[in-house]
C-alpha positions, 0 to 999 in steps of 0.5 A: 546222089552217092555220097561215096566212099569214107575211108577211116576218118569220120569227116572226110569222103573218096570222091576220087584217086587214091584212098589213103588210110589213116590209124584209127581202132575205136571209131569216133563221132562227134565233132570234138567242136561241136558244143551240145548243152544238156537240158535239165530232166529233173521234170522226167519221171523215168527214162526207159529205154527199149531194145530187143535181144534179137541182135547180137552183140548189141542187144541180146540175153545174157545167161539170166535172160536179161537185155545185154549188150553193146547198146544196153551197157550204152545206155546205162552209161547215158543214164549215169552221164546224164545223173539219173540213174535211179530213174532209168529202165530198160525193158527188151520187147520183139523188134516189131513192138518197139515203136508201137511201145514208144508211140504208146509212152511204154517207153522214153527212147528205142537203143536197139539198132535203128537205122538212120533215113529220112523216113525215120526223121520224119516221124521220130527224133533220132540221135547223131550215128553213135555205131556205123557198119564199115566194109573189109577187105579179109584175105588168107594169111597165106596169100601173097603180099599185095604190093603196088603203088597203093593198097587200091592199085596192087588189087588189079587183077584179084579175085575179091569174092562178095554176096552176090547183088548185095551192098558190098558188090555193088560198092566194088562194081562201082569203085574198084574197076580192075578187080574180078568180082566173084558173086556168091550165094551168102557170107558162109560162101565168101568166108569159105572161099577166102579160107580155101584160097578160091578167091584173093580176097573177100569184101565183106561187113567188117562187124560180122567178119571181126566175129568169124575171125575169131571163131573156131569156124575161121580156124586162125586162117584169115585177116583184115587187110588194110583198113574200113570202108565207110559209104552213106550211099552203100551202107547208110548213115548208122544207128541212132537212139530214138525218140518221139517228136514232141521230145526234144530235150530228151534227145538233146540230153541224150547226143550230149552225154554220148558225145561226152562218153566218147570224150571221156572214153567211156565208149571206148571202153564198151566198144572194145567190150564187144568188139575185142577184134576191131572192125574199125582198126588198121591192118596191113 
């Protein structure tokens, strides 16, 4: 069953009508209601935690050829939030490794990017999403001013340019009736048809487009308009930290601090880290 379209809000689901956009730049997760309890880990000998430096700006290596990151400076927050700092490591290794390297005890939990699906819970512990991938709309600020009852109804009749047999084409195929889709042969294609005005607009993961955005490549043409889409179906549930089945408490330790982070706003401030151009932020 489709889930739909999550506009903005962490909890609330386009089934149908208008969408209404709410004010939201840091994205939030957990429930402020939900209560976790960190089990003790006096008992833990070590918390390494794996990643890879193949995916930037959440994992990569820094000018030393060290783990850096979104997801590496998250995970030294989890050991501070969790006090056990001293006992926690975090080691880089190919992507294809990672899971072998968890099932073999070389490491406690993977933080580098895993998708959350039922296959993964079947055979792992997975945290609650702490990063989920919004779609955007960008268009060029030269364009005309959309205008109409809602964002939704002045987009009748556009051109909104999308990689061709992807998720973002299929979620405006099956949701936006009365726009013309423009398929194209990959991102470069969109970006560059948003920028020369080829196309009205563009629908595109919003991560991606935050960096294009700001790079010398955009040349400062282009926006985001209006604000993120969120869709389960189209685009999954999010990242998760990983860990073994048998790990229970770990993993309950590790949702607690990630949710207290957020509380504190520690995660806020990684997120603007890496993410100075917010792809969950409201544009007009």
């Amino acid at each position: 069953m489709k889930s739909g379209i999550k506009f903005i809000t962490a909890f609330t689901f386009f089934l149908g009508g208008e969408l209404s956009p709410v004010q939201a730049q840091t994205p939030t997760y957990y429930d402020p209601e939900w209560r976790i309890t960190a089990p003790s880990l006096a008992g833990l000998p070590r918390l390494r935690f794996l990643t890879s430096l193949d995916f930037p700006p959440f994992n990569f290596a820094d000018a030393n050829k060290k783990p850096t990151g979104f997801n590496v400076d998250l995970a030294r927050a989890i050991c501070i939030e969790l006090k056990i700092s001293a006992k926690c490591e975090i080691q880089a290794l190919p992507w294809a490794d990672l899971e072998p390297a968890l099932e073999a005890r070389r490491g406690e939990a993977i933080i580098a990017g895993t998708a959350i699906t039922a296959e993964k819970r079947a055979t792992y512990n997975l945290s609650h999403s702490y990063f989920k991938f919004p779609a955007r709309f960008i268009a060029n600020k030269s364009a005309e001013e959309l205008s109409g009852k809602s964002f939704v109804s002045s987009l009748k009749g556009k051109k909104i340019a999308a990689v061709a047999n992807s998720a973002h084409a299929a979620m405006l195929k099956a949701n936006f009736k009365d726009v013309e889709i423009v398929p194209m042969g990959g991102i470069q294609d969109v970006y560059s048809a948003v920028k020369s005005s080829e196309v009205d607009l563009a629908f595109v993961d919003g991560v991606s487009a935050s960096f294009w955005l700001s790079s010398t490549k955009a040349e400062n043409c282009c926006t985001y308009l209006s604000g993120p889409y969120y869709s389960e179906y189209y685009f999954g549930i999010g990242m998760a930290v990983v860990t073994r089945k048998q790990d229970v408490d770990l993993s309950v330790a590790i949702d607690s601090a990630m949710k207290n982070l957020e509380q504190t706003g520690k995660y806020k401030e990684i997120y603007q880290r890496y993410f100075p151009i917010s792809p969950h932020g409201q544009n007009f």
